[in-house]
C-alpha positions in Angstrom: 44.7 6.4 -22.8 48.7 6.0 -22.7 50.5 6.2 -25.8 52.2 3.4 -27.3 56.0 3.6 -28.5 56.6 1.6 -31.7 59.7 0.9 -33.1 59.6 -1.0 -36.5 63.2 -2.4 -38.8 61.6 -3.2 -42.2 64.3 -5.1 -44.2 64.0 -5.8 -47.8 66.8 -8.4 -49.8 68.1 -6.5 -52.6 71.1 -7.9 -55.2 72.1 -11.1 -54.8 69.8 -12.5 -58.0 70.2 -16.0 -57.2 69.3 -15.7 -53.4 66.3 -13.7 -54.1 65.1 -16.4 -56.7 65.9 -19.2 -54.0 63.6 -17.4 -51.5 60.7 -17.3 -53.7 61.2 -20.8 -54.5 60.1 -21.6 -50.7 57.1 -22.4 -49.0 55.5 -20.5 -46.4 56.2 -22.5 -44.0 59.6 -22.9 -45.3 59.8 -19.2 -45.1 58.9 -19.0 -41.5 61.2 -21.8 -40.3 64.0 -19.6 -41.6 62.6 -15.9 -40.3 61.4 -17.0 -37.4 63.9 -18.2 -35.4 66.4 -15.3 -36.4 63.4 -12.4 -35.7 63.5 -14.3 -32.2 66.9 -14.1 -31.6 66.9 -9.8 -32.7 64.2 -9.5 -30.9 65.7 -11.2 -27.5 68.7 -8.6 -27.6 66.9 -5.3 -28.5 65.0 -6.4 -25.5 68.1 -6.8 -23.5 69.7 -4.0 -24.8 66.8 -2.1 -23.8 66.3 -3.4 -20.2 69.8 -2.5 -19.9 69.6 1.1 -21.2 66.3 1.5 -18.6 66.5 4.5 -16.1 66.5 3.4 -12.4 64.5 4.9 -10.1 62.3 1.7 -8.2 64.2 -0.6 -10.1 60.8 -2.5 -10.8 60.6 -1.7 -14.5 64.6 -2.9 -14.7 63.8 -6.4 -12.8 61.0 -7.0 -15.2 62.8 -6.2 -18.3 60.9 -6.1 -21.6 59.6 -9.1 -23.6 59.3 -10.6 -26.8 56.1 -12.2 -27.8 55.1 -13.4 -31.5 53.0 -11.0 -33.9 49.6 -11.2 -35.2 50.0 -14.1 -37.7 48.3 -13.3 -40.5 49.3 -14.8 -44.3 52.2 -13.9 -45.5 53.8 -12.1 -42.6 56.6 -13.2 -39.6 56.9 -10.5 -36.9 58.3 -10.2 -33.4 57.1 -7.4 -30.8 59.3 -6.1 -28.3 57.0 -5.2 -25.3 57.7 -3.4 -21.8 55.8 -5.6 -18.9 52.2 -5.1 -18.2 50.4 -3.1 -15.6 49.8 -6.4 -13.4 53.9 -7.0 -13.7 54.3 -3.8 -12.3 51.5 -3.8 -9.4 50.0 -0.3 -11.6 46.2 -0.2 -10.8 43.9 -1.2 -13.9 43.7 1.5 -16.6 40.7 4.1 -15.6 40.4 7.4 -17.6 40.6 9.7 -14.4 42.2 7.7 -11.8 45.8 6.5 -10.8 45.5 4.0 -13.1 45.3 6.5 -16.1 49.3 6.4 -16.4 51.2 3.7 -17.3 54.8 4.3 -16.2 57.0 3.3 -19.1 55.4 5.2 -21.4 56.2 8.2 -19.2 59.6 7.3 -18.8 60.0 6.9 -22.4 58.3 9.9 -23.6 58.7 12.2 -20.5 55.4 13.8 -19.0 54.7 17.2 -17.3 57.6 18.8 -16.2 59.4 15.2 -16.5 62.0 14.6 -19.6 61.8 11.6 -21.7 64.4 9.1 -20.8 63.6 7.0 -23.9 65.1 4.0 -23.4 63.4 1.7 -26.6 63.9 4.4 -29.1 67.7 5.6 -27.6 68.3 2.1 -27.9 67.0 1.4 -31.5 68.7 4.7 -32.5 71.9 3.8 -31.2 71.9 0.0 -32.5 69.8 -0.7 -35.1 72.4 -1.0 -38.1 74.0 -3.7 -35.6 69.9 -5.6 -35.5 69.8 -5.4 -39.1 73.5 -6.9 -39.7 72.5 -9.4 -37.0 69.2 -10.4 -38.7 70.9 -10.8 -42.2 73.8 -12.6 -41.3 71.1 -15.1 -39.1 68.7 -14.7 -42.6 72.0 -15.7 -44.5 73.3 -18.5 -43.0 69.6 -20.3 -42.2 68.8 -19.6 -45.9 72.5 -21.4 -47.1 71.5 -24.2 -44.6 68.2 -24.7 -46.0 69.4 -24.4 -49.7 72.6 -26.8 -48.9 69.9 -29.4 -48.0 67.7 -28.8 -50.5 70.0 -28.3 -53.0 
């Protein structure tokens, strides 16, 4: 079976005291009405950023361009995935342990194959960009959280 490229920002709130003890204040759903949206709007330009930064060869996998689609919700977490299009999107035969379909082509392009170099175009991109994500999602955290605290407040 293909191999599956994860990339993962963990962000923790550290410092500002009264902030912290605002955020703990809120509800979970309160929570998720100020996450949400800003993990969203991350999410939408890593996956740009990374359609851009995609090799060319067919131009298939460009056209398509990655998507975002919403986590596993589960209590007490808000996630986003970042997710390269599926085999359908890319007319790839279905998944078969010893046929044609037992590659799926952006894992190869990503993480190279044979005699093929990885092009890696999710992990070049979160290498070369992620402090600019994690400014971007906590100025978004920031000024949702001030919003929400100016009206509650």
């Amino acid at each position: 079976m293909a191999s599956q490229t994860n990339a993962f920002v963990d962000m923790r709130l550290l410092g500002d005291k009264a902030l912290i003890k605002q955020l703990r204040r809120l509800s979970l759903a309160a929570s998720r009405k100020i996450v949400s949206p800003a993990l969203t709007k991350v999410a939408k330009q890593f996956a740009k950023d990374s359609t851009a930064a995609m090799p060319v060869d067919t131009g298939m996998l460009k056209s398509i361009g990655m998507q975002v689609v919403p986590a596993t919700r589960r209590r007490g977490t808000i996630g986003k995935y970042v997710q390269t299009p599926r085999r359908e999107e890319l007319d790839l035969p279905q998944w078969s342990k010893d046929g044609p379909g037992k590659w799926y082509y952006p894992t190869h392009v990503e993480l190279g194959h044979g005699e093929v170099a990885p092009r890696p175009f999710i992990r070049g991109t979160m290498k070369t960009k992620r402090k600019d994500y994690v400014r971007m999602l906590s100025n978004l955290l920031k000024k949702r959280i001030l919003r929400l605290a100016g009206r509650a407040g």
